[in-house]
N, C-alpha and C positions, 0 to 999 in steps of 0.2 A: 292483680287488682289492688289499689291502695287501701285496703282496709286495715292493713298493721297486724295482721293474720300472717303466719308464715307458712298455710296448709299448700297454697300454691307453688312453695316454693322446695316441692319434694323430689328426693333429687339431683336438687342441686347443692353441691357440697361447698363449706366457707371457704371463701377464697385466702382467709386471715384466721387464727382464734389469736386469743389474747389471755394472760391468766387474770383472773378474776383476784379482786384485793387489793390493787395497783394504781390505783386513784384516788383521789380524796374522797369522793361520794359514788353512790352508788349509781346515782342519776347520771354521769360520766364515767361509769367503767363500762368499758366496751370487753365481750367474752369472745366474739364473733362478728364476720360482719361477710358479706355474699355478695357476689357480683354476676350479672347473665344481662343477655341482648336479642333484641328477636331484630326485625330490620328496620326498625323503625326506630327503636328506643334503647339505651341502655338502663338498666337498674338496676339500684344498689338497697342492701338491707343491712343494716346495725341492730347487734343484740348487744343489751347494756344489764346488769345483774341487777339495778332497779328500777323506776319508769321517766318513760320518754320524757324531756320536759320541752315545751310550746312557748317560750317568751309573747307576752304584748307587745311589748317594748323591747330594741335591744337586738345586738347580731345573733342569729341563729344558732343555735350548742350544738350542731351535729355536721360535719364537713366533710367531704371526697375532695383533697387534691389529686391533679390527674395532670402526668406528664405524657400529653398524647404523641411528641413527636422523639419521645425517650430519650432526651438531649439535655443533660444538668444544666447546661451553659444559659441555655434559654430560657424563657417564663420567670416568675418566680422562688428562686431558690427555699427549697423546703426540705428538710429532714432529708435530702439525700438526691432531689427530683428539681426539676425544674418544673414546674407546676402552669401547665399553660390556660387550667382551668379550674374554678372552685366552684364545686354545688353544695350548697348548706340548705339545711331546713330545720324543723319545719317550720315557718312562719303561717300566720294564722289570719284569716282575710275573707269577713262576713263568714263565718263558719264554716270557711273551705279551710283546707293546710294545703301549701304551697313549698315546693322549695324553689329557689333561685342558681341557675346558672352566671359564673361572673368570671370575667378576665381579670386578673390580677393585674393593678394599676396603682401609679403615683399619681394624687394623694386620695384618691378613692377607684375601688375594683369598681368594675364595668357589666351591667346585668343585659346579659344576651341572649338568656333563655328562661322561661318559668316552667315547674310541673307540676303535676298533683301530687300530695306527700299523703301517706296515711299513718298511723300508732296506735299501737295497743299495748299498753302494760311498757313491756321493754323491749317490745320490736319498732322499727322505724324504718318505713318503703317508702323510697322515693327517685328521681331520676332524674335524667336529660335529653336530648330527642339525639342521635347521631348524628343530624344534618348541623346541627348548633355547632359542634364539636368538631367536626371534619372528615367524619369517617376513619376515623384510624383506625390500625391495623392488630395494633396493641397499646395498651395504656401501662405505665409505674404511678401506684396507687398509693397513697397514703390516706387511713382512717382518723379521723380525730374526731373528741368528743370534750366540750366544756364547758357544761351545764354550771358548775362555777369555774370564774376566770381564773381562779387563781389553781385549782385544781383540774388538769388536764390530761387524758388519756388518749393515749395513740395505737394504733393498728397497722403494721407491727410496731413494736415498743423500738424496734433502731431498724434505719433504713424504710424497704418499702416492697409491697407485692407488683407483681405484675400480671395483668391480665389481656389475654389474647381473644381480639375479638370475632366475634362469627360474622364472616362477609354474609352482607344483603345479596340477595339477587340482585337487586336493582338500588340503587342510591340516588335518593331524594336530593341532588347537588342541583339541579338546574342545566347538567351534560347528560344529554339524550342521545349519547354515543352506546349507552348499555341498553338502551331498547331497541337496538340493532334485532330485526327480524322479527318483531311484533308488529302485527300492522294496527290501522287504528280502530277502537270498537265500535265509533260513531264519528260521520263525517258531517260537519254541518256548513249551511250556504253561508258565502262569504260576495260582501260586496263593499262595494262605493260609486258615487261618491256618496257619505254619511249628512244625514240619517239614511238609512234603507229598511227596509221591511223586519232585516232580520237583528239588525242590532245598529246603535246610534252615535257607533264611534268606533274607530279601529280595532282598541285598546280593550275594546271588550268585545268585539267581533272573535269567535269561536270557529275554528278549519277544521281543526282533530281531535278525539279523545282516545285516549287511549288506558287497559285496565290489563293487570296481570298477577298472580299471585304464586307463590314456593308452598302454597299451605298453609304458611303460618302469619304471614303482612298479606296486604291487598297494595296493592303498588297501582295508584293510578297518573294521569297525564292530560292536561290541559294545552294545546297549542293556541296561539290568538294572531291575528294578523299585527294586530301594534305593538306596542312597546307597555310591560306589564311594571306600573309605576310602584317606587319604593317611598313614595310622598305620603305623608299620614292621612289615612281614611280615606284615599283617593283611588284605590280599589278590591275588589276580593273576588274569591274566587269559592266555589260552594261547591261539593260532591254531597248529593243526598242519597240516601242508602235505604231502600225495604227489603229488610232480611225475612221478613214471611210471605211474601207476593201478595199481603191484603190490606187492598186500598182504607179498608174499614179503621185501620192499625194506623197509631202514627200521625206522622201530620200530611193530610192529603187537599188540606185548602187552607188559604190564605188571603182572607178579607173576601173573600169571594174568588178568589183568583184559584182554577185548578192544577195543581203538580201535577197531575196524571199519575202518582205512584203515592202509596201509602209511605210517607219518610219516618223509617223509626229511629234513623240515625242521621247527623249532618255533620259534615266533616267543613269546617271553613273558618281561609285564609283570610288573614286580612292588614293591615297597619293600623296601630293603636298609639294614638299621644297628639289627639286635637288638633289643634291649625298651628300648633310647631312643630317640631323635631320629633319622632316618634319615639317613646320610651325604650325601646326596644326596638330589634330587628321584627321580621315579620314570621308571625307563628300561625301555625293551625290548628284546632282546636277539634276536638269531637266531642259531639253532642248526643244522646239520647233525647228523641224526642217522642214520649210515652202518649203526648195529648198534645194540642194544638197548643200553643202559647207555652209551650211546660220544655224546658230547655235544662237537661241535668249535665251537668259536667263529668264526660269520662275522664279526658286525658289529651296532652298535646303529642302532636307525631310531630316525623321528620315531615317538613316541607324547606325548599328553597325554590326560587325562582330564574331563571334567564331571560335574557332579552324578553323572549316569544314565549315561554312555558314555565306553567307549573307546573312540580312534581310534588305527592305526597305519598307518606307509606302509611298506611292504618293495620293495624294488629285486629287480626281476624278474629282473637279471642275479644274484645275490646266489642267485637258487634256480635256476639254471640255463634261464631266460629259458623256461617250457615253454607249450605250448598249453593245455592243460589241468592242471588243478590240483582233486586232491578235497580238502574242507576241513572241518575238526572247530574249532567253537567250545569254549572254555571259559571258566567263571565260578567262581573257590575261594575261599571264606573260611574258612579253620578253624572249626571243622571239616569241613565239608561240600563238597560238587561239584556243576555244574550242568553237565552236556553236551550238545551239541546233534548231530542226526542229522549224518550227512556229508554233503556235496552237492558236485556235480560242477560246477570252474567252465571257463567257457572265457575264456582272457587275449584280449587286442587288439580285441577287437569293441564295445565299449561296452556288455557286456552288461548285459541286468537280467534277473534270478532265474535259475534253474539247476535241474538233475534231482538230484534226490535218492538215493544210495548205500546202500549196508544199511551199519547202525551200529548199534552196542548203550551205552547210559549207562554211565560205569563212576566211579570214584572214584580219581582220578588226585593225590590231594594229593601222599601217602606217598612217589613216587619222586622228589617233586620240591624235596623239604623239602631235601635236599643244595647242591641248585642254588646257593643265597639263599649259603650257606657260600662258594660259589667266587667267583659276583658281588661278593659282600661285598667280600671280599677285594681283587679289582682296587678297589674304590672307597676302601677302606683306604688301599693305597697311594698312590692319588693324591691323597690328604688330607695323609699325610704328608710327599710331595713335591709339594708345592702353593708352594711359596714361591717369589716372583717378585722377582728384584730389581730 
């Protein structure tokens, strides 16, 4: 969890140390710095011998070069690596901290990913989703830190580590060649010609869902009869989550309209960047939702899309690691909604299919049209503070 606490993180041994004294300020000497990945997300933690510093203004003082295809020739040449990606943080955005995923470019990097960042003192947790990044196999990593510009520390001090990563079971690409042999855990009515009963457009017309988990991600799967648009704001996709089976809990209504399941979590996709070009590729976001209208930000997962389907991986500690979990698909495109019944799933067992929950359809766009406004916005910001010196 982002909280800048490194109690989670026992364990797991630094992938780097560094000698302390080796910098100009204290606020840029890096001692240590930790690297681990569950299947959703990789992340990273820097310890530095004085505290975190947060710019207003300004490129962010704490960076992961990461040469994911281990090739110098490629990316941006860096201390030893070709660096095909840079996550800096933390930037700071209405009282969230964020770091930024960015392609290293002429004459400005390119922001492809955001995540949540947290710090305490002289710890700093933050990350990337895997699906951003491409699922590599292993990364060559370089740390750097430089809280002043002129004063700069590196991890390691010449060359670079390398970190080997733990394969997902399943990988949020948008190739549904690895859910080979699951079948799906909810089949829902498909027609035309549109509008029809059950949804008012191909494109969000919903055939299969499908849910799986190793234990440690909840790996789920959205199929749709159309074509799943990368056009800003022009569709999403929503998994809602009641991890205690009580409807009391959570959000179980919406303007009058009933979920059928008590949501204390909502995981959703979507495009963010108005009626242009979207700021960004398309991310998914998880939410805690403790009370109706009350929307806390966990953390971004792996999602990508295909043609026909979404995938996304959520981190089972991220929803309070539960045995069971009831789950509500959705499919939106302006204007319309496709819901699917709820069905009751059980984690850790390698299950395939599930018993199904009373649920009623309902038409979920309207509460959600806000959301795109706050997203937006962290992605704003890290466009603006996007610049890497």
């Amino acid at each position: 969890m982002f909280d800048g606490s490194s109690s989670d993180w026992g364990g797991i041994s630094p992938i780097v140390t560094d000698p302390s004294g080796d910098a100009g300020g204290n606020d840029e000497d890096i001692v240590s710095a930790y690297v681990t990945n569950d299947g959703s997300n990789i992340y990273f933690m820097i310890r530095i011998v004085g505290s975190i510093v947060s710019p207003t203004d300004g490129p962010p003082p704490y960076r992961v070069y990461l040469d994911v295809d281990q090739d110098p020739s490629t990316g941006m040449a860096y201390r030893g690596i070709g660096a095909d990606y840079v996550v800096a943080g933390p930037l700071e955005m209405d009282r969230t901290y964020v770091s930024v995923t960015l392609v290293p470019a002429d004459p400005e990097p390119v922001p492809i990913g955001l995540f949540l960042a947290g710090f305490s003192d002289g710890f700093l947790e933050f990350g990337c989703t895997l699906s951003a990044i491409g699922y590599p196999d292993a990364i060559d990593v370089v740390f750097e830190a430089m809280a002043v510009v002129i004063d700069t520390d590196w991890a390691p001090d010449t060359g670079y580590v390398t970190y080997d990563v733990e394969p997902p079971m399943i990988k949020a690409d948008g190739d549904t060649t690895d859910w080979a042999g699951i079948d799906p855990i909810v089949t829902d009515p498909s027609g035309g010609p549109y509008p029809n009963p059950d949804a008012n457009h191909p494109d969000e017309d919903i055939i299969n869902c499908y849910a799986t988990d190793d234990g440690e991600t909840l790996y789920v799967r959205i199929d749709i009869v159309g074509t799943i648009s990368t056009k800003p704001v022009s569709s999403m996709f929503a998994v809602f989550l009641d991890t205690d089976s009580n409807p009391n809990t959570g959000v179980s209504d919406l303007d009058g309209l009933n979920i059928g399941i008590g949501a204390d979590y909502i995981a959703l996709w979507g495009m963010f960047g108005g009626g242009g070009e979207p700021l960004m590729p398309p991310m998914a976001f998880l939410f805690r939702t403790p009370a109706p209208s009350v929307m806390e930000p966990i953390g971004i997962v792996s999602s990508q899309p295909n043609e026909h389907t979404i995938e996304m991986a959520i981190p089972l500690m991220w929803v309070g690691s539960p045995n069971t979990i009831n789950i509500v698909f959705m499919a939106s495109l302006i204007p319309g909604t496709d819901v699917t019944n709820a069905i009751s799933y059980v984690t850790r067992i390698q299950p395939v299919g599930g018993v199904l929950v009373p649920s009623s359809s309902f038409d979920l766009l309207a509460p959600w049209i806000g959301l795109f406004g706050f997203v937006g916005s962290i992605a704003l910001v890290a466009v603006r503070k996007k610049h890497i010196n």
